[in-house]
C-alpha positions as protocol buffer text, in pm:
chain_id: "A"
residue {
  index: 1
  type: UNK
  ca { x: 9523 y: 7864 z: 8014 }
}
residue {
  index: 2
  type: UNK
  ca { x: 9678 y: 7842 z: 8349 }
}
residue {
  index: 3
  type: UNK
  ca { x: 9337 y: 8099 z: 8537 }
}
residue {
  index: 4
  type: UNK
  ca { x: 9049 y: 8125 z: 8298 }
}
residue {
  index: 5
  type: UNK
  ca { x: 9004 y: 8484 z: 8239 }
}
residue {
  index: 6
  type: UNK
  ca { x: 8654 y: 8636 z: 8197 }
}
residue {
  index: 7
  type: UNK
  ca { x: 8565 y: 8746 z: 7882 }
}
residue {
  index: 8
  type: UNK
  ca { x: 8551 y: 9101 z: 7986 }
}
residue {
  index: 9
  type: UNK
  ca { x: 8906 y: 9092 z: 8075 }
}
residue {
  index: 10
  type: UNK
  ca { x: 8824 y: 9209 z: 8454 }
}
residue {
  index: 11
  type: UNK
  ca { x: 8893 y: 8913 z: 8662 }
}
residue {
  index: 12
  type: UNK
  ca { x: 9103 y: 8582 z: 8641 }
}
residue {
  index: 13
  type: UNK
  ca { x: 8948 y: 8314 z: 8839 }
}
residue {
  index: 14
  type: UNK
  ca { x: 9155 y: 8077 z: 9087 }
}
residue {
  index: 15
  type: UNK
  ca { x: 8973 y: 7812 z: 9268 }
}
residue {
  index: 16
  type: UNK
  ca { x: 8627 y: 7978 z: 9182 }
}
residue {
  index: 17
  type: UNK
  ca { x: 8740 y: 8316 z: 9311 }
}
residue {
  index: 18
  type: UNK
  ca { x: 8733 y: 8673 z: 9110 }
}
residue {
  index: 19
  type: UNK
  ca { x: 9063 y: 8842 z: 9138 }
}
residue {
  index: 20
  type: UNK
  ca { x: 9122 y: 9114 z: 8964 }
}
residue {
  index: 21
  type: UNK
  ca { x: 9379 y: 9207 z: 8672 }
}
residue {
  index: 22
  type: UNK
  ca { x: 9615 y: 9466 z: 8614 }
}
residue {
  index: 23
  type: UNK
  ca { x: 9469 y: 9771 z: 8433 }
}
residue {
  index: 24
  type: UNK
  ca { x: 9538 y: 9700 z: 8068 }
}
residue {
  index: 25
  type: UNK
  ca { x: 9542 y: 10066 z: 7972 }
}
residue {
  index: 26
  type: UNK
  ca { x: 9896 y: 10033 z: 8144 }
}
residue {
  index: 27
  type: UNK
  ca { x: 10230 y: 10069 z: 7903 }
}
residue {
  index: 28
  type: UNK
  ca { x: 10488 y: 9756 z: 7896 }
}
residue {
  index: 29
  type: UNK
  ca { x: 10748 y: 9923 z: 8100 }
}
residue {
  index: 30
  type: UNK
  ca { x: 10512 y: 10038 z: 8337 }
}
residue {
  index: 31
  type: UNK
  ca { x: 10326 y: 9734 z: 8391 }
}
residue {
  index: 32
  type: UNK
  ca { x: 10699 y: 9551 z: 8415 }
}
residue {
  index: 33
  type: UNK
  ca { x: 10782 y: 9794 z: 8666 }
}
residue {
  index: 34
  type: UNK
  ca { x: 10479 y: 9798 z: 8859 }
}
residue {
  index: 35
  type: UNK
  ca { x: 10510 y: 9406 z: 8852 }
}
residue {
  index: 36
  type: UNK
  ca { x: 10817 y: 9376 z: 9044 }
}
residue {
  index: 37
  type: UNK
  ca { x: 10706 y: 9553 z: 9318 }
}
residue {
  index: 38
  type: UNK
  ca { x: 10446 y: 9343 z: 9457 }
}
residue {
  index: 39
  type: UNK
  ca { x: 10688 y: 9040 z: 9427 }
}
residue {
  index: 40
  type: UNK
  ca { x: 10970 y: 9234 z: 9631 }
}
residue {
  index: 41
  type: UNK
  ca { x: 10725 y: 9362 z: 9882 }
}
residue {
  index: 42
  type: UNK
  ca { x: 10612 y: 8983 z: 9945 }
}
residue {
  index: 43
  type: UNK
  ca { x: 10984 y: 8879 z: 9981 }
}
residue {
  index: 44
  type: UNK
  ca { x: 10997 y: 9159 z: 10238 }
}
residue {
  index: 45
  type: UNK
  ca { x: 10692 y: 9029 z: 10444 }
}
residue {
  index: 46
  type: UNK
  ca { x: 10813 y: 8666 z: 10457 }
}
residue {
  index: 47
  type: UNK
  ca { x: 11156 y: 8772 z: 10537 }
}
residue {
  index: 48
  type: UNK
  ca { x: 10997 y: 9032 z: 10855 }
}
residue {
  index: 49
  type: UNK
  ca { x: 10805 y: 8717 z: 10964 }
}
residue {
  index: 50
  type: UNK
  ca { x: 11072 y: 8497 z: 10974 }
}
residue {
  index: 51
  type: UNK
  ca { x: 11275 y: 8791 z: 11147 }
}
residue {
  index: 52
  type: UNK
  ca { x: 11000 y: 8801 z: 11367 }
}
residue {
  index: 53
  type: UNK
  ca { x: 10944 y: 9174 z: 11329 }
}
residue {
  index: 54
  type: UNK
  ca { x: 10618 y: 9297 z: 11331 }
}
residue {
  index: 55
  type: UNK
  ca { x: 10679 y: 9672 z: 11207 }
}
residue {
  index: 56
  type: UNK
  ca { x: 10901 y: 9581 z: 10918 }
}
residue {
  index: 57
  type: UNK
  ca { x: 10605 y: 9295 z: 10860 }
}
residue {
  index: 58
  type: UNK
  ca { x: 10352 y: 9574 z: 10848 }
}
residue {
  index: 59
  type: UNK
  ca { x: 10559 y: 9807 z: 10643 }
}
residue {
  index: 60
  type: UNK
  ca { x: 10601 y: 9532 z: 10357 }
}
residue {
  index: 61
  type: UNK
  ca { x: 10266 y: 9445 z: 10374 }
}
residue {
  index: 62
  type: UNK
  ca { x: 10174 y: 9855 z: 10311 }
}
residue {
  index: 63
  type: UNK
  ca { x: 10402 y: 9796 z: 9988 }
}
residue {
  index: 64
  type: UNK
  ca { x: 10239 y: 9513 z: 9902 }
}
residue {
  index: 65
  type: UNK
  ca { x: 9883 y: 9681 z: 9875 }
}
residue {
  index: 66
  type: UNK
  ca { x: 10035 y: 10015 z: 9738 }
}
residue {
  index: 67
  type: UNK
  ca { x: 10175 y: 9862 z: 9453 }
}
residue {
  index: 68
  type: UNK
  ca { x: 9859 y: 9645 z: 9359 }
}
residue {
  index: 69
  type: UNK
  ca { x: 9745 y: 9918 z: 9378 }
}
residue {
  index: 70
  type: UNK
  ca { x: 9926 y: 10085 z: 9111 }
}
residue {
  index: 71
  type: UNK
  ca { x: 9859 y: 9768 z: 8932 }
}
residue {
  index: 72
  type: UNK
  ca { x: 9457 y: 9816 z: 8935 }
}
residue {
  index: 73
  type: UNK
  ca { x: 9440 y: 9498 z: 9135 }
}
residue {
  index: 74
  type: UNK
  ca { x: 9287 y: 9742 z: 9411 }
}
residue {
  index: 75
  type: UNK
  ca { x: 9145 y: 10044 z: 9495 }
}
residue {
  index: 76
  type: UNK
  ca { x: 8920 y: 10207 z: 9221 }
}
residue {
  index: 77
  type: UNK
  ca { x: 8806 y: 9997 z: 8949 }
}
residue {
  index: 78
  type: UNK
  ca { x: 9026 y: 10072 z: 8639 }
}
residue {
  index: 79
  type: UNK
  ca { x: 8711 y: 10047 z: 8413 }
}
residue {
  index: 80
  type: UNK
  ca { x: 8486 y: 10320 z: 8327 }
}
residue {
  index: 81
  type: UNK
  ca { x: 8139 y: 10220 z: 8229 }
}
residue {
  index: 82
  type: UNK
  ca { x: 8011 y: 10217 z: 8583 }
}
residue {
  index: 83
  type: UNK
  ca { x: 8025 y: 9833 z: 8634 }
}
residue {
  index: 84
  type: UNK
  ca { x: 8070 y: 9735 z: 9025 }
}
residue {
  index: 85
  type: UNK
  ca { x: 8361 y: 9551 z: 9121 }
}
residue {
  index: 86
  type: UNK
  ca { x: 8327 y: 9165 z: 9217 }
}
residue {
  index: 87
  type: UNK
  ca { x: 8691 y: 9156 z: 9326 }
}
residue {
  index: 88
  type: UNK
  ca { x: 8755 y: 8802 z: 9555 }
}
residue {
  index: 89
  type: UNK
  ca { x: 8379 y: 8711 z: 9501 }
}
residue {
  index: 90
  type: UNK
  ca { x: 8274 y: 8324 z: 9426 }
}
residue {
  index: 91
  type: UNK
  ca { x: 8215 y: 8367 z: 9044 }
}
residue {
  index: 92
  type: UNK
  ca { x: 7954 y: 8170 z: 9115 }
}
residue {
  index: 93
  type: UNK
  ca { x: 7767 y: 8470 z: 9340 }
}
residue {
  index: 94
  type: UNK
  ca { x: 7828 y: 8735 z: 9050 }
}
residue {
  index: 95
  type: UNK
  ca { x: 7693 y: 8778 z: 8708 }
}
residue {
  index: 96
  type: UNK
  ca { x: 7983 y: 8557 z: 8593 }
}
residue {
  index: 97
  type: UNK
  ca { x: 7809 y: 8255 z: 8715 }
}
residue {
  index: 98
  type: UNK
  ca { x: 7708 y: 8126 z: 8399 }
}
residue {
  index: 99
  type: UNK
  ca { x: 8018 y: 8169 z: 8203 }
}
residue {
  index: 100
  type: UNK
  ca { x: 8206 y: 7999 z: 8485 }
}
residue {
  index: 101
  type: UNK
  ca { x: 7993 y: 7711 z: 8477 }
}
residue {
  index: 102
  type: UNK
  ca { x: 7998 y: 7651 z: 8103 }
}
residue {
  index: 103
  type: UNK
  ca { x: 8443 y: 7689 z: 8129 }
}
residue {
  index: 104
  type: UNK
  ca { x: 8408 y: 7471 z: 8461 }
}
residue {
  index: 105
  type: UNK
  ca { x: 8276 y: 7194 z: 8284 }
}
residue {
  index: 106
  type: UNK
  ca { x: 8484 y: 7199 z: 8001 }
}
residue {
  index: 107
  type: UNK
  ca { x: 8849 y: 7245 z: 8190 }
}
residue {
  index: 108
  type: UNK
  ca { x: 8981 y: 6866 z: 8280 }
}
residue {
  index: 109
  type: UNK
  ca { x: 8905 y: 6816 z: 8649 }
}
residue {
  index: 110
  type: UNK
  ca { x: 8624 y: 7044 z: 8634 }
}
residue {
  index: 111
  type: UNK
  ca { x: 8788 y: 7298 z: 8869 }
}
């Protein structure tokens, strides 16, 4: 398990951090679609920077967000039962605290 996922299936965590996963409820060619995207839209910004232009920058940073947002990653919770959203929070500041801790301590390095 490369990012501990919580067992709600919500959030992965990286460094302590929530992030958020891609809506399950998503079909396998859509997902794999919907994938791509972000990864060609971050190609796009770190080719504008190194072109050093700021509107094409802006542009692929747009697509960036758009299609995480088609991914669930952003934007409206894809969940329904009302729960709020702890998207880039410290697990340890959210409700997952204790479940981090316990899967902190048991993952070599602690981290």
């Amino acid at each position: 398990m490369k990012h501990p996922v919580t067992p709600d299936g919500r959030y992965f965590v990286v460094r302590g951090r929530l992030w958020r996963m891609a809506n399950p409820d998503l079909n396998g060619a859509e997902r794999s679609t919907l994938t791509k995207r972000p990864m060609s839209a971050r190609r796009a910004v770190r080719d504008a920077k190194a072109g050093g232009d700021p509107d094409a920058e802006a542009a692929a940073h747009r697509a960036v967000d758009e299609a995480k947002r088609a991914l669930g990653e952003r934007g409206p919770v894809w969940w329904t039962d009302g729960a709020p959203d702890f998207n880039r929070h410290m697990a340890k500041n959210t409700p997952y605290a204790d479940w981090y801790s316990k899967i902190k301590q048991a993952r070599p390095g602690g981290s």
